[in-house]
N, C-alpha and C positions, 0 to 999 in steps of 0.2 A: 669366244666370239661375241662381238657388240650386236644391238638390234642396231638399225639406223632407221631413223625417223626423221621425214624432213618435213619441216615449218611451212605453213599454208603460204608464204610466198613461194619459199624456195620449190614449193612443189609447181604454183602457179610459173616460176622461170622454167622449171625442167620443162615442163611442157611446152613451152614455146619454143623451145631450142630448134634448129633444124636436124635434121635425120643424121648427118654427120656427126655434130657435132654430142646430139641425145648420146648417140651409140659409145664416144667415149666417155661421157661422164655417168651414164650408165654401169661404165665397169668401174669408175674411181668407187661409187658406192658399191660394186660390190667388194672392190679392194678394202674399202672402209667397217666390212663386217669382220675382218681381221683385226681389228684395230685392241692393244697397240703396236702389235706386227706389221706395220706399215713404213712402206718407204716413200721418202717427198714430201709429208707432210711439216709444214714450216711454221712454227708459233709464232701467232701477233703481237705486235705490241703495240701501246700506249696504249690509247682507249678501246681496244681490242684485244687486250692483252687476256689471256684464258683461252682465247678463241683460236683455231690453225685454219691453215687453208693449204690447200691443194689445188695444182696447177695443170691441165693440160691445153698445152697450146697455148691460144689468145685468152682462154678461160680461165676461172677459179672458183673452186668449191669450197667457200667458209662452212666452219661447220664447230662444233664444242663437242668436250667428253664428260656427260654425267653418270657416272659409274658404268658400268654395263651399257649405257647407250650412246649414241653418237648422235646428235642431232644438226642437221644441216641445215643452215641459216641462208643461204644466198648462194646462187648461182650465177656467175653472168661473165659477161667479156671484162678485159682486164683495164679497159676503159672506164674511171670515174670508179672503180669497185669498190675501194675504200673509202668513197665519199659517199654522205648520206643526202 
């Protein structure tokens, strides 16, 4: 099992999310403590390349694998997401 640790934004997004939306990405992390037993997860590429993301709905969970941990980088709708 990974720990999951998510990044002072990504924590700052989680919380904003609304109650709906919180409640599924709430279980992508905990699907993510499985990790690499994980289904849906899709690697990036180009200047994101190392990094996956995961999808539910309008949403997407980036996040990386450093050994034993998973760390989640960004949370947000699937608008603008890959753009910095």
């Amino acid at each position: 099992m990974a720990n999951v640790i998510l990044t002072e934004q990504a924590q700052r997004e989680f919380d904003d999310l609304g109650r709906t939306i919180h409640i599924r990405v709430l279980d992508i992390l905990e699907r993510l403590e499985k990790w690499p037993n994980l289904s849906g997860a899709k690697p990036l590429r180009g200047r994101l390349a190392g990094r996956f993301r995961i999808r539910t709905g309008d949403y997407r969970v980036q996040f990386r694998v450093e050994s034993d941990r998973v760390v989640v980088e960004k949370i947000g709708h699937r608008d603008g997401f890959y753009e910095d």
